[in-house]
VOMAR-978004 format. One line per 10 residues: number of its first residue (from 1); their letters; for each residue x, y, z of N, C-alpha, C. Coordinates in steps of 0.05 Angstrom, whole numbers. Atoms other than C-alpha are relative to their C-alpha. Layout:
NUM = A = X,Y,Z,X,Y,Z,X,Y,Z; ...
//
This chain:
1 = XXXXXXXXXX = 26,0,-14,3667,-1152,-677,3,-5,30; 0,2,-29,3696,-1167,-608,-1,-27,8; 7,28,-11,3677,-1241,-608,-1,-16,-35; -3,15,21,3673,-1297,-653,-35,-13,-6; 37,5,-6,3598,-1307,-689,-6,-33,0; 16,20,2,3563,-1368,-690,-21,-9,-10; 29,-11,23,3506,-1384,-735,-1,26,-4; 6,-22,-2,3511,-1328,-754,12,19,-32; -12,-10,32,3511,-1285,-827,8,26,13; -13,-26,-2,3559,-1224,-821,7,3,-28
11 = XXXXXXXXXX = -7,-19,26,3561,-1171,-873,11,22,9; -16,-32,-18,3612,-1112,-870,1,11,-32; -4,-24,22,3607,-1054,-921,32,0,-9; -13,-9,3,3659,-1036,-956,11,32,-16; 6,-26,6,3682,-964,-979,23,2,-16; -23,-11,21,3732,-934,-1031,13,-25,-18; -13,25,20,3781,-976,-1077,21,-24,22; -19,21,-18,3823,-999,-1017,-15,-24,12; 7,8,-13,3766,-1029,-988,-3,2,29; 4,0,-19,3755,-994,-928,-15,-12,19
21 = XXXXXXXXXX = 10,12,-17,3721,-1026,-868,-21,28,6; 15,-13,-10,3647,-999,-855,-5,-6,15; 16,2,-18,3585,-1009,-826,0,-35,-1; 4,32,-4,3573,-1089,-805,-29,-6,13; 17,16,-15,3520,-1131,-782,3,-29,-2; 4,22,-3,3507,-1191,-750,-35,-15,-4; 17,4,-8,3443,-1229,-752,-3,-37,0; -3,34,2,3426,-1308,-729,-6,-14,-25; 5,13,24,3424,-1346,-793,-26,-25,9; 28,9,0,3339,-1367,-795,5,-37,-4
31 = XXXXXXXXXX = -6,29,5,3328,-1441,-784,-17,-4,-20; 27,3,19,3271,-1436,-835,13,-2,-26; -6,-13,16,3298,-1437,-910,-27,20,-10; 23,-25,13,3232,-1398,-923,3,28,10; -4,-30,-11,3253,-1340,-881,28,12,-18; -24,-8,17,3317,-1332,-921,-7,24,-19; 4,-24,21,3285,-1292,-981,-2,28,17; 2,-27,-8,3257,-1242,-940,26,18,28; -20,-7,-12,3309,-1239,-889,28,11,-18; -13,-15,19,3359,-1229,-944,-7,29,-9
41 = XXXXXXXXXX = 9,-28,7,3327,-1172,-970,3,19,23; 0,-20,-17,3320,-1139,-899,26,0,12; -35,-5,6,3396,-1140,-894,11,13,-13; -17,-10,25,3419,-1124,-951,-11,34,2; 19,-18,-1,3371,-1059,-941,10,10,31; -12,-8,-24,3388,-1041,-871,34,-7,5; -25,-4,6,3462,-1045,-889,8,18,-14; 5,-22,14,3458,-998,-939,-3,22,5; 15,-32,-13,3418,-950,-908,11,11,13; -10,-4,-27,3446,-953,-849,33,12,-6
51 = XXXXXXXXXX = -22,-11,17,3513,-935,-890,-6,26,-7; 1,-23,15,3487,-883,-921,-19,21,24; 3,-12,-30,3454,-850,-852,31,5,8; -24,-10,-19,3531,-846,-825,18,10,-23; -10,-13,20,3551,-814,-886,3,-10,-21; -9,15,22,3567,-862,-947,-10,-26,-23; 13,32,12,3533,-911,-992,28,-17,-6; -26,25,8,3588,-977,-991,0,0,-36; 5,2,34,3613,-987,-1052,2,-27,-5; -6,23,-1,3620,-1055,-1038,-11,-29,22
61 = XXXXXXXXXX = 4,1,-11,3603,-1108,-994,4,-35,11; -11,27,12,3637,-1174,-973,-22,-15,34; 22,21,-29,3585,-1239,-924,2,-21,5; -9,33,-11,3600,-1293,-881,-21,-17,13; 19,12,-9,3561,-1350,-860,15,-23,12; -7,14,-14,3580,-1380,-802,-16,-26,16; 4,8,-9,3566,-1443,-782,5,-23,13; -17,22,3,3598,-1509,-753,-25,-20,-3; 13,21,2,3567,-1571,-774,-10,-15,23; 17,16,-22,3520,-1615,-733,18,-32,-2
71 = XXXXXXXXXX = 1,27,-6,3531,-1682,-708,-1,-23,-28; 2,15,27,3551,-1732,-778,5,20,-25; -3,-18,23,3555,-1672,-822,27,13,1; -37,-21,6,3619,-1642,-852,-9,28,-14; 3,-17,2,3637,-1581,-856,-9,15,-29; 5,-6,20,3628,-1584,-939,-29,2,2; 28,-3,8,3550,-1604,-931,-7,18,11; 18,-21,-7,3532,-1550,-886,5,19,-16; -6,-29,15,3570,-1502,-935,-20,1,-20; 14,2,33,3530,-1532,-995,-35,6,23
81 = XXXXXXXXXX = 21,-5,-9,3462,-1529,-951,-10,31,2; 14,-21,-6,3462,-1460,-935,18,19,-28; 2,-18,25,3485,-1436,-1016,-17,10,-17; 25,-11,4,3416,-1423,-1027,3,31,11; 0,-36,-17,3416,-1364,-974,28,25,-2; -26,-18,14,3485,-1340,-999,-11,10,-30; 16,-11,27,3451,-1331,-1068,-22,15,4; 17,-8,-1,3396,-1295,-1039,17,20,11; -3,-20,-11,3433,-1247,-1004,13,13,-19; -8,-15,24,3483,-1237,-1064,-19,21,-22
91 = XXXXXXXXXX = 18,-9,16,3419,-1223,-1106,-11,38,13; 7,-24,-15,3395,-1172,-1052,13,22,3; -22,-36,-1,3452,-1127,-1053,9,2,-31; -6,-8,27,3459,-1129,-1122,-31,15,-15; 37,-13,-2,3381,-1110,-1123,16,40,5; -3,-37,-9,3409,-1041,-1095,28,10,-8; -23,-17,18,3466,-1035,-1137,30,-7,19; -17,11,-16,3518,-1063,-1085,11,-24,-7; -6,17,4,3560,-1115,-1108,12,-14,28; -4,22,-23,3578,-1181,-1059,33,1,-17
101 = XXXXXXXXXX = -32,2,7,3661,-1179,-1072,5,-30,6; -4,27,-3,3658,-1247,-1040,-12,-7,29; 22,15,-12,3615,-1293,-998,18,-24,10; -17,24,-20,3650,-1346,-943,-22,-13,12; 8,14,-12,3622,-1398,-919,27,-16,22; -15,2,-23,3661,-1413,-843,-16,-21,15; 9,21,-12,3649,-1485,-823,20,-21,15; -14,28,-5,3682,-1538,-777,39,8,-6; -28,-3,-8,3748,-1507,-771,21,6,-33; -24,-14,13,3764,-1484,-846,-28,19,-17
111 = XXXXXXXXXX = 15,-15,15,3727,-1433,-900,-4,-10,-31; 9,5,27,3694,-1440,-970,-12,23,-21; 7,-18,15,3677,-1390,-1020,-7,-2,-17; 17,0,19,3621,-1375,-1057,-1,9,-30; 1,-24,26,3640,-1333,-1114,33,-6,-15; -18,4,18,3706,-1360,-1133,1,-35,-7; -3,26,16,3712,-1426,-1183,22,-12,5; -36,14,10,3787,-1431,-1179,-2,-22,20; -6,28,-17,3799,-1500,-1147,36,9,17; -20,-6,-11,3868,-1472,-1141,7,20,16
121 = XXXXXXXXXX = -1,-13,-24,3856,-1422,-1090,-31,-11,21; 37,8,-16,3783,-1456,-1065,-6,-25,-11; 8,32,2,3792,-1527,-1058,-24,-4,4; 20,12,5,3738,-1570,-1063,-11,-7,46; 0,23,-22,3750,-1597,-985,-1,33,20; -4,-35,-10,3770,-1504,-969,20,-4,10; -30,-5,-12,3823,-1486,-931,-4,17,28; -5,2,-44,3843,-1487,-853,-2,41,0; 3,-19,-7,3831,-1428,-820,29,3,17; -28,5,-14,3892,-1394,-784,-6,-5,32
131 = XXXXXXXXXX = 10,8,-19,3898,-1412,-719,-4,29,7; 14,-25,-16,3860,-1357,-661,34,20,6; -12,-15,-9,3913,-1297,-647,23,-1,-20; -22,2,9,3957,-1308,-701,-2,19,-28; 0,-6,17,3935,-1272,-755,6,33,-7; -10,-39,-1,3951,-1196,-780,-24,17,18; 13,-9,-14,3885,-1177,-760,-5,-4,32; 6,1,-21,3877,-1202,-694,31,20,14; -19,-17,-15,3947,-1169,-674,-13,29,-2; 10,-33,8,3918,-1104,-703,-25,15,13
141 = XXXXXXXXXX = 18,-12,-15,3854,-1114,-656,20,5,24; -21,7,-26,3906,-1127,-599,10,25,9; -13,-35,0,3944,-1062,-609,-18,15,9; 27,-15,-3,3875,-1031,-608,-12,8,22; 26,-4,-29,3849,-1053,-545,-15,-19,-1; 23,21,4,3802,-1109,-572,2,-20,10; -15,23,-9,3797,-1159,-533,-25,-19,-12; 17,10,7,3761,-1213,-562,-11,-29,7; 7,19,-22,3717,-1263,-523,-11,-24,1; 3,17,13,3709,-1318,-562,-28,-10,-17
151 = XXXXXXXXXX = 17,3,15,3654,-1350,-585,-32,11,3; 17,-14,-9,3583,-1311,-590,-22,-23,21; 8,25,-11,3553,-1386,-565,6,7,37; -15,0,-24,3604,-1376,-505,-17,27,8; 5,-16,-15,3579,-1309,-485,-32,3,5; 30,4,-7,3504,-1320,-488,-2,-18,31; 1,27,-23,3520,-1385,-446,-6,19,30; -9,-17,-24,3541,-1332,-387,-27,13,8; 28,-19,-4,3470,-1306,-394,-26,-8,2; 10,25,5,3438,-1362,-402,-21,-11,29
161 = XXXXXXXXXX = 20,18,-26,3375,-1394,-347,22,-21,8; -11,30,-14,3401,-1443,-299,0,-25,-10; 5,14,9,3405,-1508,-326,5,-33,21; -9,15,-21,3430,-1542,-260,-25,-16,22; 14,6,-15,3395,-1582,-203,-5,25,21; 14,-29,-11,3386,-1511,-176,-22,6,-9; 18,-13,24,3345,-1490,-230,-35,5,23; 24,1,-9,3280,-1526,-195,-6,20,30; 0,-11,-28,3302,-1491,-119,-14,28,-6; -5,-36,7,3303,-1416,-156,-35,0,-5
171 = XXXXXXXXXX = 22,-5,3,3238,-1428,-187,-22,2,31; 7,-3,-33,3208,-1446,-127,-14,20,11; -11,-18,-9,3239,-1390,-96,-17,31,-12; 13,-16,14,3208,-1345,-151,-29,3,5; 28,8,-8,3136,-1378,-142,-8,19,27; 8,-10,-27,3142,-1357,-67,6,39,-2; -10,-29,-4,3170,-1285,-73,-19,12,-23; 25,-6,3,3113,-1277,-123,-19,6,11; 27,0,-13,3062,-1290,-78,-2,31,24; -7,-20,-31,3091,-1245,-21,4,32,-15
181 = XXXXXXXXXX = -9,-17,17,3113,-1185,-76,-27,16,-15; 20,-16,25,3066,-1170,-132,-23,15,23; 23,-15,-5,3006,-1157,-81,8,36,13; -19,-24,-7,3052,-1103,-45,9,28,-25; -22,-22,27,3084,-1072,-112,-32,10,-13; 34,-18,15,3005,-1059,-142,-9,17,27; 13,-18,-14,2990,-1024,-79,14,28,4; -16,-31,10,3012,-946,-85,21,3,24; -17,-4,-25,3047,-948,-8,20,-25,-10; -22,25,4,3076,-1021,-21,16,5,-27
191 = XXXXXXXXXX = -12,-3,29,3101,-1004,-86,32,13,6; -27,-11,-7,3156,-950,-55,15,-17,22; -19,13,-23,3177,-998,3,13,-20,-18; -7,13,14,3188,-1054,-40,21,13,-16; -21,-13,10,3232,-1007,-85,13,5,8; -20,-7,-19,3271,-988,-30,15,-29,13; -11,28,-10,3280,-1062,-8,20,-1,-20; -7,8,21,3303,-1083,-76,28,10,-6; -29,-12,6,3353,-1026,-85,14,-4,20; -13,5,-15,3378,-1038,-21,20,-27,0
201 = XXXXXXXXXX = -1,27,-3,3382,-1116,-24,23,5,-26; -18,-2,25,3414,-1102,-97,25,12,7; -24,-12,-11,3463,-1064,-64,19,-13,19; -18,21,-18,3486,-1110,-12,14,-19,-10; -18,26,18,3499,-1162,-61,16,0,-19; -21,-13,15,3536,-1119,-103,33,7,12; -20,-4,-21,3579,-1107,-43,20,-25,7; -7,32,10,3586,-1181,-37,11,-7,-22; -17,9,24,3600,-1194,-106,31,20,2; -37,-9,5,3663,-1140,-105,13,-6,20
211 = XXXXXXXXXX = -26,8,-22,3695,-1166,-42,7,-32,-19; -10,27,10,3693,-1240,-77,22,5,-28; -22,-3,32,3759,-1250,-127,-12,1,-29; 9,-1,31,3749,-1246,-200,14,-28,-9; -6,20,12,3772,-1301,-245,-6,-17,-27; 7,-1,28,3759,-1336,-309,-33,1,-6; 26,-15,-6,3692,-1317,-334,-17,-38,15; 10,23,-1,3669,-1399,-330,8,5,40; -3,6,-25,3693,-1402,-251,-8,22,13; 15,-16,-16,3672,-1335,-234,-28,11,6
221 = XXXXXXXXXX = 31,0,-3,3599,-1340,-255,-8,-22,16; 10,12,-25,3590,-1402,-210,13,9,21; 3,-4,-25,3621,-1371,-161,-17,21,8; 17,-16,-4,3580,-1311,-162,-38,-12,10; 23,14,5,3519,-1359,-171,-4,-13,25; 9,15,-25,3540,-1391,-102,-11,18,33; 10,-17,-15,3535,-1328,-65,-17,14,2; 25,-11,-5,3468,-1306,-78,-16,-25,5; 28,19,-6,3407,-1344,-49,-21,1,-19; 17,6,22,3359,-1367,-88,-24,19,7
231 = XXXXXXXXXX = 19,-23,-2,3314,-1326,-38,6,40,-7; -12,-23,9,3355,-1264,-59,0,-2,-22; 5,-7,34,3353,-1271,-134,-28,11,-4; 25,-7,-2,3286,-1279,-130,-16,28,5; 13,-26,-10,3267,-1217,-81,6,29,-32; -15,-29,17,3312,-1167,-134,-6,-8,-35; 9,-1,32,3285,-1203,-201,-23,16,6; 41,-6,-5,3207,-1196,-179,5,40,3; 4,-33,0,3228,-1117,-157,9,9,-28; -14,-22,22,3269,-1100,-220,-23,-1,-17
241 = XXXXXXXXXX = 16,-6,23,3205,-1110,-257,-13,23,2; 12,-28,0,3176,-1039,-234,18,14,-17; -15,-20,14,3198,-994,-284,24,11,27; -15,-23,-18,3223,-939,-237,19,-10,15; -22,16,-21,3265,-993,-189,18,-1,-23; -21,11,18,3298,-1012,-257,12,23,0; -17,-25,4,3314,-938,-275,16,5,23; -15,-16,-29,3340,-924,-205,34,-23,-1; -26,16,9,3385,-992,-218,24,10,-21; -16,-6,17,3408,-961,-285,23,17,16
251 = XXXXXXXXXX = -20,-23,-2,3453,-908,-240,32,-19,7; -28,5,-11,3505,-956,-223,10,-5,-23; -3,-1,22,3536,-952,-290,27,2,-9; -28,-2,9,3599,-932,-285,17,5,33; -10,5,-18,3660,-926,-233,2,-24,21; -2,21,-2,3676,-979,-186,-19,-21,8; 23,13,1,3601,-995,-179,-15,-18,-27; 13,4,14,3593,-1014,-252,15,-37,-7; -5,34,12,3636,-1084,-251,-16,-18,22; 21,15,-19,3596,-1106,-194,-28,-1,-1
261 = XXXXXXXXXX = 22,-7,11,3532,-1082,-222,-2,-22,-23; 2,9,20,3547,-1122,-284,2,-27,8; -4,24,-1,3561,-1186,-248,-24,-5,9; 21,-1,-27,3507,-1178,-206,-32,-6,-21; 22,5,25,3457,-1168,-269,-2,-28,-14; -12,24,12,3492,-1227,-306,-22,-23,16; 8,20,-28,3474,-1274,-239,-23,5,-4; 21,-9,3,3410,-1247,-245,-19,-21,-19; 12,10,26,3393,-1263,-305,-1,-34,-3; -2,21,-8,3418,-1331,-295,-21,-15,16
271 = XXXXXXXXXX = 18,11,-29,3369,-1347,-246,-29,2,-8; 25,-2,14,3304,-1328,-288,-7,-27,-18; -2,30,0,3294,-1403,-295,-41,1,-9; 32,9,12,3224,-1439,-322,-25,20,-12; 25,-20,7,3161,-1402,-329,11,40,-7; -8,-38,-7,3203,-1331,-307,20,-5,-13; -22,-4,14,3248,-1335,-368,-6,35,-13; -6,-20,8,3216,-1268,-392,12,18,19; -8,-13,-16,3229,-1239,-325,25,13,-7; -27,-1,9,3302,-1241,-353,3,25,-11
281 = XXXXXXXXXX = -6,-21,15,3290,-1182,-393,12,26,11; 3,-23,-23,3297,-1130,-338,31,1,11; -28,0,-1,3369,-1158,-322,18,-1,-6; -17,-5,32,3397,-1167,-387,3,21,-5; -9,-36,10,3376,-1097,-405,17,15,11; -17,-17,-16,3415,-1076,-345,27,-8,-11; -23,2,12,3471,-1107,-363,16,3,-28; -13,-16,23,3476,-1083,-435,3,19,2; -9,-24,0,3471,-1024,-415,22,12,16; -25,-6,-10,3522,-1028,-361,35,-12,-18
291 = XXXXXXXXXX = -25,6,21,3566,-1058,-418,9,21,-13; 5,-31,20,3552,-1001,-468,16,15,20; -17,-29,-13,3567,-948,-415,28,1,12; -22,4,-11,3634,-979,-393,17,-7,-28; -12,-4,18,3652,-985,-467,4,-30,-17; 2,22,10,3644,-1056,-481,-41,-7,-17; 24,12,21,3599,-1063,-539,-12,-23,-17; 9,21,4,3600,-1121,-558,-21,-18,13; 12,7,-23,3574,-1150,-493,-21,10,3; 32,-17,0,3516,-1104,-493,-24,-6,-17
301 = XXXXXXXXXX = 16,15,19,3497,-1128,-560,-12,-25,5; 2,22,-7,3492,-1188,-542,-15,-1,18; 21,-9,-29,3455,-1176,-474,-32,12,-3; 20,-9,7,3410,-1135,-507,-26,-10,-19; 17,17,13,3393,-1179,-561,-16,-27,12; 13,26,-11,3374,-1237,-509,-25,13,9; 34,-9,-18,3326,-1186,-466,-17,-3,-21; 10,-10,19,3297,-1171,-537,-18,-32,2; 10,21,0,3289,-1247,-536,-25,-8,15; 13,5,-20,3261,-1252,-477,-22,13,-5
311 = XXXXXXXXXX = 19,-18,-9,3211,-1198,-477,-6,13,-35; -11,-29,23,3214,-1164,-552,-22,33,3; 18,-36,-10,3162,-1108,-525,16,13,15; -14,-21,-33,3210,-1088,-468,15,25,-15; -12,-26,13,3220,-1012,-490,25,3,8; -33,-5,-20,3288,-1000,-444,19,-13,-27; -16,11,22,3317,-1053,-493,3,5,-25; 0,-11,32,3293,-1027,-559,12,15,3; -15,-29,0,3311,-959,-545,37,-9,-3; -33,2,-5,3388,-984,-520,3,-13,-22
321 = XXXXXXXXXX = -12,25,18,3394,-1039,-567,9,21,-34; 5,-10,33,3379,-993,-632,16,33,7; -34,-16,-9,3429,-934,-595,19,-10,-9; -30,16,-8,3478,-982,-584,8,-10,-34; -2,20,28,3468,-1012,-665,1,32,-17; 1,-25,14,3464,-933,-681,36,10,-3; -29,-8,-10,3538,-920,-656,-2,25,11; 7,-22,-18,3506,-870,-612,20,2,25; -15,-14,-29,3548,-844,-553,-14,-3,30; 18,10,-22,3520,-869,-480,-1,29,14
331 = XXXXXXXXXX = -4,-17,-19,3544,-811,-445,-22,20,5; 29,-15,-7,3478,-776,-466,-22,-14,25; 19,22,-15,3436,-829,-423,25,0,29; -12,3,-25,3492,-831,-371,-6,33,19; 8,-27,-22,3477,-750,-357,-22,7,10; 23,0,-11,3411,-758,-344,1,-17,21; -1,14,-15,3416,-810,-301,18,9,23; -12,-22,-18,3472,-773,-262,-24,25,13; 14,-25,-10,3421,-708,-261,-27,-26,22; 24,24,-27,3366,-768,-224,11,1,16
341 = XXXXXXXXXX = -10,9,-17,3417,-784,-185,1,26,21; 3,-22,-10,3433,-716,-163,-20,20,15; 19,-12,-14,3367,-690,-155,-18,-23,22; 6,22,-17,3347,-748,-113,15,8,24; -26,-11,-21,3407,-729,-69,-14,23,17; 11,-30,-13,3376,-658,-63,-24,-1,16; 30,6,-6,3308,-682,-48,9,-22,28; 3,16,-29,3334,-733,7,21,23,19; -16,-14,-23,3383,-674,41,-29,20,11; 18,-18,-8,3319,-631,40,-27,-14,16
351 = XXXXXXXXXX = 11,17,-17,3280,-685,71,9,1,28; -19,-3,-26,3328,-692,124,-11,24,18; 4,-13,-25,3322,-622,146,-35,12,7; 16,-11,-22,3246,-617,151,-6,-30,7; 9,21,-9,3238,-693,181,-10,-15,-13; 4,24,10,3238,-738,128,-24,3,-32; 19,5,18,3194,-746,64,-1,-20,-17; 3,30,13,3175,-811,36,4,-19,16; -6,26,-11,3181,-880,55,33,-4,-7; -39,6,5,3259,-885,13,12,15,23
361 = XXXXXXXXXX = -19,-18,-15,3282,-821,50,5,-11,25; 6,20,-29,3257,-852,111,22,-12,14; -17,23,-2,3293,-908,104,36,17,6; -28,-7,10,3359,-872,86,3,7,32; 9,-20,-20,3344,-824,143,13,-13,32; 4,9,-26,3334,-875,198,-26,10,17; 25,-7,-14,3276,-838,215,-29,-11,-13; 26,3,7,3193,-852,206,-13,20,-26; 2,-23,9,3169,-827,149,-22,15,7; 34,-7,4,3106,-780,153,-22,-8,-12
371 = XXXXXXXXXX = 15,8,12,3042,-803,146,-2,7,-27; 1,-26,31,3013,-785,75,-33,-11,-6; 32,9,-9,2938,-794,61,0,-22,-24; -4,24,3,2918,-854,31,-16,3,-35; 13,3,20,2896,-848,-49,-30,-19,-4; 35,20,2,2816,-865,-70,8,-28,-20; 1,21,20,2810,-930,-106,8,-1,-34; -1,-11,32,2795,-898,-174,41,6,3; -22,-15,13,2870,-866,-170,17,-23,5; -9,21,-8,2899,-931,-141,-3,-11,-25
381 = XXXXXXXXXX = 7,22,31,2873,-970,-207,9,21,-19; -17,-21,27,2899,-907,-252,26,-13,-1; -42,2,-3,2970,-915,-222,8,-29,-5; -13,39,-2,2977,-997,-224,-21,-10,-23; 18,10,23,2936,-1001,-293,31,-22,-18; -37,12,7,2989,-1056,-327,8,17,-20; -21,-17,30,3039,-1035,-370,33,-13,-3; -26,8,-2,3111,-1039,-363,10,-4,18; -7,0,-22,3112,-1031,-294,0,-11,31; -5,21,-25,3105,-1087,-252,-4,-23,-3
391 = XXXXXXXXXX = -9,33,8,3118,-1160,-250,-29,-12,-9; 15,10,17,3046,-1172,-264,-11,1,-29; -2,-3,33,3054,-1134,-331,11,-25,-13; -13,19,10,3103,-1191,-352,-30,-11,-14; 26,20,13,3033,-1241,-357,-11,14,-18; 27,-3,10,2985,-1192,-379,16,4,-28; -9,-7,20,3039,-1174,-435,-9,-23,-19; -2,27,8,3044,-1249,-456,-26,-3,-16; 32,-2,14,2969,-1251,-460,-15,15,-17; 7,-20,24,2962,-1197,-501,15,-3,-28
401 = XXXXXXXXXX = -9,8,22,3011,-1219,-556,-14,-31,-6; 8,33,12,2979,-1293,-558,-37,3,-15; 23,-4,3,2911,-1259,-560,4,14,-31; 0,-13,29,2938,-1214,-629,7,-19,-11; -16,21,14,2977,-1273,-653,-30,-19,-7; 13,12,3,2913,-1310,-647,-33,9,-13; 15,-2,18,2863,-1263,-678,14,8,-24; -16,-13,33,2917,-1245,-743,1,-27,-11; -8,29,19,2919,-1323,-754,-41,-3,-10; 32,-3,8,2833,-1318,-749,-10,21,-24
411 = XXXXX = -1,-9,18,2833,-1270,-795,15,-3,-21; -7,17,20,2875,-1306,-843,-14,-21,-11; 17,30,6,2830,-1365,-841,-28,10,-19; 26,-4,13,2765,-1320,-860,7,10,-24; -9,-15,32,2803,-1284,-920,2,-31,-7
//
């Protein structure tokens, strides 16, 4: 899988008599036991399927449940706590004709198994896990290429809001570049300057981040973290929420723009502190997708599933996330984005030679751009109606899920 899970139930297909290695998933093991039943089921069911979409119904299908014990608890009671939801999932894939070969429970530093009695291979107490890098398989990812990045805990962390006596500066920082931003980005002229800031500003600090060394990931996210200002996170969160600024972000994707792009997102994201945690969604997505397109999928997953968190309306992320969980190929999404890039190119050389067009070209240019006449009201409120496309979408989104959430519970009450 690339990393090591964490709460977390993994199921991997299996195929033929050898037991080939299929399709897998991960998903967070529900703190609810009432979500269990039905979450079982929608596993066991989108494993399957999803098998049998890439050619093969499993003939088999072996599930782990990872999780280390809390604080006073050993690793046996959390095994016995969550053999409820190992029996529901067993049930579920035997529902569709899929037998469970065997069921692990991975706690506290050894394993337990659900499905075998013998005491003499499945002590009562389990048995030690091998130590990290030593085992057949991990040499066999090694050979591969796989590098694997430890624990899924550990790589969220990296992605993770501020939690520092920074935290309160950023917000702040956010509050103010609010105030100064959104009225700009709803107006049809301020909308393209601001995008041109943004990509610019994003660019500088990308520039910045690749002159600074690299290093382990823990020492090179605060250092990354020390060289942006809190008034620079800020300016380049609040812009990436226009759609169109984001897409124009997506082009740095690959080449030696895409490990600086990815740190740069990371940092980002980091910095979407208090109230502006959904903001986060916009930077995450970037960086799953600059994971994905540089070939690291794990990292993407991961990235993708937080924006999802953050935001779960944010289209950008569905679309990638359920690519990326498809075993779809990026390179389609990377040639479009190339052809933007390209025709953008064309459109600012042909600017050039009759004196400029737009406010970006402008900019590029060094020259003024040409006036342009000034849209009626009515088309002003067409173009900046919310949606996905600007930081004051974020709210009105919010308020529109608490408003369904809150007449589907009113209409529970009158039935």
């Amino acid at each position: 899988m690339g990393f090591h899970p964490s709460d977390s139930v993994v199921m991997v297909a299996l195929h033929g008599g050898r037991g080939r290695f299929g399709g897998r998933l991960r998903l967070g093991i529900p703190q609810s036991p009432q979500e269990w039943g039905p979450v079982a089921d929608q596993l066991a069911e989108c494993l399957v399927s999803g098998s049998e979409r890439r050619g093969s119904r499993p003939d088999a299908i072996v599930l782990f449940l990872c999780r280390d014990p809390e604080e006073g608890v050993t690793g046996h009671q959390a095994k016995e706590r969550l053999r409820p939801f190992a029996q529901l999932l067993r049930t579920a894939c035997g529902t569709l004709d899929v037998p469970v070969l065997e069921a692990l429970c991975i706690s506290g530093g050894r394993y337990w198994s659900y499905c075998c009695p013998d005491a003499r291979c499945c002590p009562e107490e389990g048995n030690p896990l091998a130590l990290p890098g030593t085992t057949v398989m991990a040499a066999a990812a090694a050979y591969a290429g796989i590098h694997v990045r430890g624990s899924l805990r550990d790589m969220e962390a990296r992605l993770a809001p501020l939690d520092t006596a920074g935290a309160h500066s950023q917000q702040q920082a956010l509050d103010s570049a609010g105030v100064a931003l959104v009225s700009r980005i709803l107006d049809t002229e301020g909308r393209v300057e601001v995008a041109g800031e943004t990509l610019e500003l994003a660019h500088a600090l990308m520039d910045r981040l690749g002159r600074a060394p690299s290093g382990p990931p823990s020492a090179a996210d605060t250092n990354d973290d020390r060289l942006i200002s809190h008034d620079e996170a800020a300016a380049v969160i609040l812009g990436l929420q226009d759609r169109e600024t984001r897409d124009k972000a997506a082009e740095w994707m690959e080449g030696p723009e895409a490990a600086s792009a990815l740190r740069l997102w990371r940092a980002l994201a980091r910095r979407c502190v208090g109230p502006y945690v959904e903001h986060a969604a916009a930077p995450l997505t970037l960086a799953g997708w600059v994971s994905w397109s540089t070939g690291d999928e794990p990292a993407a997953r991961v990235a993708l599933g937080l924006a999802l968190r953050a935001d779960p309306d944010y289209t950008f992320a569905q679309l990638l996330h359920q690519a990326c969980n498809e075993g779809l190929a990026p390179e389609t999404l990377r040639r479009c984005l190339r052809g933007e890039r390209g025709a953008a190119a064309d459109r600012h050389d042909h600017g050039e030679v009759r004196g400029g067009q737009g406010a970006r070209d402008g900019r590029r240019t060094g020259r003024r751009p040409k006036a342009r006449t000034v849209p009626s009201q009515a088309t002003r409120r067409r173009r900046t109606a919310p949606g996905d496309s600007g930081p004051g979408a974020v709210v009105v989104r919010r308020r529109a899920r608490e408003s369904r959430r809150q007449g589907r519970r009113g209409s529970r009450s009158e039935r």
